[in-house]
N, C-alpha and C positions, 0 to 999 in steps of 0.2 A: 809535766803534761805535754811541753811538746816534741819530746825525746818519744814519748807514747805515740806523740801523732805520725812522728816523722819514719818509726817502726813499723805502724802500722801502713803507710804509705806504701815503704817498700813492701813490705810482704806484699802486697796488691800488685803494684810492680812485678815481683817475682812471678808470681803465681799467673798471672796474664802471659809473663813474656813464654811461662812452661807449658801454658793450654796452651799458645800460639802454636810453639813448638811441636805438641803433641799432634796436631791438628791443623795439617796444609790443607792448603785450601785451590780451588779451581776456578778456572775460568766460565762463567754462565756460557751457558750452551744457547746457541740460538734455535729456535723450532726446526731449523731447518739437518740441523748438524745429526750426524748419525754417533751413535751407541754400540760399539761390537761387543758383546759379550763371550770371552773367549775362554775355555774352559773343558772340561771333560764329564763325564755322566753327572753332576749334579748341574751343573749350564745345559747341559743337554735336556734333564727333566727325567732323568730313568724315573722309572714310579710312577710317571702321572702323563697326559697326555700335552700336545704339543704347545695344546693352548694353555694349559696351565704350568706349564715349567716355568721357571722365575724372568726370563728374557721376556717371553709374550706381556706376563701380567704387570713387568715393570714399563713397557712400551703403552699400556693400557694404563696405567698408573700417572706416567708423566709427560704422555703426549707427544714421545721420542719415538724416529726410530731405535731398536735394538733389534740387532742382527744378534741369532744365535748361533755362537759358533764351536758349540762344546761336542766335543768327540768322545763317545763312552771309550773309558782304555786310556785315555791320553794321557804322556806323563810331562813332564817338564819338557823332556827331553824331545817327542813327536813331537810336542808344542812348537818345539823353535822352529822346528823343520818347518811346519805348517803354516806359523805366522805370519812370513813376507806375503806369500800368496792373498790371506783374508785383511791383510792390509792393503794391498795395493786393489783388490777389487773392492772392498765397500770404501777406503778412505773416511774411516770414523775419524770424530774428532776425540772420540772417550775409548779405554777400551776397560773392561772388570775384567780383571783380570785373575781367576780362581781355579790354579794347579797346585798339585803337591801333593794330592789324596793317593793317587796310586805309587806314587813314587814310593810313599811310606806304606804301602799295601805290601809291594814287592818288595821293601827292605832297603830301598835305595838308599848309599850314605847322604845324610843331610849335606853334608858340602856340600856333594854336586848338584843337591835340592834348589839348596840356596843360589849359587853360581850360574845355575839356567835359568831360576826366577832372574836374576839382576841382568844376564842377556835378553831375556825376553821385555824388559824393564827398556834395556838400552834401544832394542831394537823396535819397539813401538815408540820410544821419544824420537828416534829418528826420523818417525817416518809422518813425527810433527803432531799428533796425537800425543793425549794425557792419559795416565794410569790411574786406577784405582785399585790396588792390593785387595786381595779378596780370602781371608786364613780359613783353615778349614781344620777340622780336630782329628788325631793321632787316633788310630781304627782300633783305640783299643778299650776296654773297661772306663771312664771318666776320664778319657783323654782330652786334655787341651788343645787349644790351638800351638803347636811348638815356635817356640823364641825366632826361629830361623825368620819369619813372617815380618816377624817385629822389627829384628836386624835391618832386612832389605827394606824398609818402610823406613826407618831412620836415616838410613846412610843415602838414601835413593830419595827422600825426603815425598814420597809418597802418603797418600792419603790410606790408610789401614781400615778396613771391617774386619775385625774377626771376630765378632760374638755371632754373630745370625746362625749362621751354618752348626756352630759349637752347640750351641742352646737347640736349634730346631732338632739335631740328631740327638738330643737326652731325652728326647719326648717322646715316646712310644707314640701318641697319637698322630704326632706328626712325621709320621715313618713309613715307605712302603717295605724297608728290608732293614738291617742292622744299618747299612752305610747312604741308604738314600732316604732323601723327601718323599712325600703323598705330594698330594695336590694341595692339603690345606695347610703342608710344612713349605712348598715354596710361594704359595700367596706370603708366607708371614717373612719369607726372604727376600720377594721384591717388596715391601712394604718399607723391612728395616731399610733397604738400598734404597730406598727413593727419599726417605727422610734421611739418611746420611750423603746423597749430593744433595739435597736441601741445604743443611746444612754446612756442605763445603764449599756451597755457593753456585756450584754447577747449575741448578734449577732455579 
């Protein structure tokens, strides 16, 4: 019996210490602190209008500012160029971080996918500001969010979303083209993002 207890102990043990793992957590944000949402045409809200792209409705949501700063086109790689700049003018304390759609649009090798997300990872930790990884799914037939996402969230020990985006583009309803939201697919993506910094403690 308590070979039993002492098993089941650890397993709890374990399984705590792998949700920990899975799952970094943030610093609470104070009211005052700013939100950059940085990203390319689904941050920007292609499909829907300004006020309902998922930056507005998450700022309405949680009572933040959220600067939107997604450029339709934007790949990893404009990203970086871009970043210093929307960093040193709003000084967020958070940024979402959600590139990598057009890279794999154009075909770009994941490497180099990978390797600007983790520069853009570095160069928003620098600048004293927290990340939040943001995956987005593979423009193809039932494509997932790919591995690459996942990688730099481990090794970067970054807080991960990757279903929102995944699921909202399987939805026909929630669609204004093959690859963008409506307006009632990015209400349902600031919804999921304001209950996942809930949960990582940011709110």
């Amino acid at each position: 019996m308590q070979r039993a207890q002492r098993y089941f102990i650890a397993l709890v043990a374990v399984l705590f210490l792998a949700a920990c793992e899975r799952a970094p957590t943030l610093p609470k944000l104070s009211p005052h602190d700013v939100i950059v949402a940085f990203g390319d045409s689904l941050t920007h809200g292609t499909g829907a209008s300004d006020d309902t792209a998922y930056p507005a409705v998450l700022a309405a949501l949680t009572g933040r500012t959220v600067i939107n700063a997604g450029v339709p086109g934007d790949t990893t790689g404009t990203g970086l160029q871009r970043l210093p700049s929307v960093l040193d003018e709003y000084k967020p304390r958070l940024v979402l971080l959600c590139l990598g759609g057009n890279d794999m649009l154009r075909k770009q090798p994941e490497a180099a996918t990978e390797n600007n997300l983790r520069l853009l990872v570095r160069t928003i930790h620098a600048s004293g500001a927290d990340v939040v990884l943001i995956g987005v799914p593979e423009p193809r037939l039932f494509g997932g969010t790919p591995d690459f996402y996942a990688r730099v969230a481990k090794d970067m020990k970054l807080p991960l979303e990757d279903e929102a985006f995944n699921e909202v583009l399987k939805d026909n309803r929630l669609k204004s083209d093959p690859i963008h939201a409506n307006a009632a697919g990015y209400r349902v993506i600031a919804e999921r993002l304001a209950e996942f910094l809930r949960e990582a403690g940011a709110l």
